[in-house]
C-alpha positions as CSV (number, residue, x, y, z in Angstrom):
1,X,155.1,161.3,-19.4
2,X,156.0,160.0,-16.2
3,X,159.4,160.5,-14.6
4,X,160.7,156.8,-13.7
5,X,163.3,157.9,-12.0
6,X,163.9,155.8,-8.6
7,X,164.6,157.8,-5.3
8,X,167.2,155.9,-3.5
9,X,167.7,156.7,0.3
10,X,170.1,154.8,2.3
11,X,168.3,153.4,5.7
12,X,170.1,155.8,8.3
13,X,168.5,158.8,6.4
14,X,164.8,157.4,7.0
15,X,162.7,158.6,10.0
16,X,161.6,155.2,11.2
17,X,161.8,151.8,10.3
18,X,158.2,152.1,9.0
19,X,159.4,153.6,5.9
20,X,161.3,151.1,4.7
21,X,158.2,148.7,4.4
22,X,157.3,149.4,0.4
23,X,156.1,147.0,-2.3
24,X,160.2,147.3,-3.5
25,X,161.3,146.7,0.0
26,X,159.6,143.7,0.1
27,X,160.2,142.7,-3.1
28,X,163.7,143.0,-3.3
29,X,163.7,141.1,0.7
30,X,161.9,138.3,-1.0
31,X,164.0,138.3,-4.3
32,X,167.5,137.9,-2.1
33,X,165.6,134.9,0.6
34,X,165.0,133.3,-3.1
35,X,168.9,133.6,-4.4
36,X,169.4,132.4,-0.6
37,X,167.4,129.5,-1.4
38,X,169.2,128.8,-4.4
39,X,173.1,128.8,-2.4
40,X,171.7,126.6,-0.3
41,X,170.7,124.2,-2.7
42,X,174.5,124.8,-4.4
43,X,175.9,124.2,-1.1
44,X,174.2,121.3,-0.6
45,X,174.8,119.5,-3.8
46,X,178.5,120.5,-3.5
47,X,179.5,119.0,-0.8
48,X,177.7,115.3,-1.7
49,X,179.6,116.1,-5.2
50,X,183.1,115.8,-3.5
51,X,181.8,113.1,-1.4
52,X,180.4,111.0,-4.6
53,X,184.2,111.7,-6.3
54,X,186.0,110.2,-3.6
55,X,183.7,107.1,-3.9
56,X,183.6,106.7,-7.7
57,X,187.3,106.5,-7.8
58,X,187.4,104.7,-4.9
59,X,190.0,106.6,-3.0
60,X,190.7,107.4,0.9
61,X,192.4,111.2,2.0
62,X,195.8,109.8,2.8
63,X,199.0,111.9,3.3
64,X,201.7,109.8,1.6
65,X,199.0,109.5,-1.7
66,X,197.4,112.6,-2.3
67,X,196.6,112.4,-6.1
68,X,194.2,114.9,-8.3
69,X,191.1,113.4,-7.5
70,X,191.6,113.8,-3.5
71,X,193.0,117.0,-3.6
72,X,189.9,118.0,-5.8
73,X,187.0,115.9,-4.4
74,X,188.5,118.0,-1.2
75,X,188.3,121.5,-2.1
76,X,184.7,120.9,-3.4
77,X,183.6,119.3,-0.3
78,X,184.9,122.3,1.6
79,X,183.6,124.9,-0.9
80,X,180.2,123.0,-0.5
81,X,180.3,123.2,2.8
82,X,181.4,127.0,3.1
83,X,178.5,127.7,0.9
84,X,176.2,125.7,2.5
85,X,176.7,126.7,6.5
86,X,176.9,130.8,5.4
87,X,173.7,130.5,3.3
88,X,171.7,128.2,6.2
89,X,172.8,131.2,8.5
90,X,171.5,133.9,6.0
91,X,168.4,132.5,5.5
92,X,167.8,131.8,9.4
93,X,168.1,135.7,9.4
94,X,165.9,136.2,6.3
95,X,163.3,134.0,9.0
96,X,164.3,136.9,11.8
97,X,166.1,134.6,13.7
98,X,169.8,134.7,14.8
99,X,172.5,133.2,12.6
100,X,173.7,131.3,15.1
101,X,170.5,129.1,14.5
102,X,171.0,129.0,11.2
103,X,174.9,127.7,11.6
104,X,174.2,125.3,14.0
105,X,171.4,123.4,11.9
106,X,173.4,123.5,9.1
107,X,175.7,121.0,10.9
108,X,172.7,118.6,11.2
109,X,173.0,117.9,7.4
110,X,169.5,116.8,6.0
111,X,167.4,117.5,9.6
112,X,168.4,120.8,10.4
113,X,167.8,121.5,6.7
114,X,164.5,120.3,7.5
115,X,163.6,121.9,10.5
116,X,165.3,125.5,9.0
117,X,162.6,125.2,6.8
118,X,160.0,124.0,8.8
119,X,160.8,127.1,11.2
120,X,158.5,129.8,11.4
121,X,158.9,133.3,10.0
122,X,159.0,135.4,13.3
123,X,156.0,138.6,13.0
124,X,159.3,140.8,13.1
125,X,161.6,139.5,10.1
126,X,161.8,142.5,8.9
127,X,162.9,144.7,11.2
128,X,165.6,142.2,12.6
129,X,166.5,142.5,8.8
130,X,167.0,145.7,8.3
131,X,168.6,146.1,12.2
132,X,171.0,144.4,11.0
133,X,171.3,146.2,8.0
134,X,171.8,149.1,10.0
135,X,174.0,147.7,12.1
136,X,176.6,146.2,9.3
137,X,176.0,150.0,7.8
138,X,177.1,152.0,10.9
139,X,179.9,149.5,11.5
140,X,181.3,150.0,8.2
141,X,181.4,153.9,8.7
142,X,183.5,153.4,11.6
């Protein structure tokens, strides 16, 4: 019988970047850029969700008359959006660019949804990946 036991090694242990490039590696890379995919869509429909519940009932964010629907329609508009921006901004860093890129298209609505996807993979995704992996890990020791 085979032992299928998994050997786990956190990235700071390995000798080289190199080794982190397995079948599992990039399986589980291309596993998370799909559940990216997936917020982004949720984002997306989100915040046209609030927008469409302010215009079904017809009514305008107003100070004096802030009623259920506002105060609701609101808080899923800005939920959507939160979702939406951090996801774009993950996914431009799944691509191996910055998350700036990803942020600022994300304010473009439907275009720089477009063109995020349109974007090309860079050769190094993967090592910006797991840089930054490595960075967020070494950051959090501190």
């Amino acid at each position: 019988m085979k032992n299928n036991k998994k050997i786990t090694r956190h990235p700071e242990d390995l000798g080289s970047v190199e080794e982190l490039f397995t079948p599992t590696f990039v399986s589980k890379y291309y596993e998370f850029r799909k559940k990216i995919k997936i917020l982004i869509f949720i984002g997306f429909i989100l915040k046209y969700l609030g927008v469409a519940i302010l215009l079904i009932y017809n009514s305008t964010i107003e100070i004096e008359r802030l009623d259920f629907y506002n105060i609701s329609s609101f808080l899923i508009i800005l939920i959507g959006y939160y979702i939406y921006i951090i996801s774009c901004a993950h996914f431009a860093k799944l691509k191996g660019y910055k998350r700036f890129v990803g942020g600022i298209l994300a304010f473009c609505h439907e275009l720089g949804l477009i063109i995020l996807f349109i974007l090309p993979d860079k050769s190094n995704k993967y090592e910006v990946f797991i840089a930054d992996l490595l960075n967020t890990s070494n950051q959090s020791k501190k």
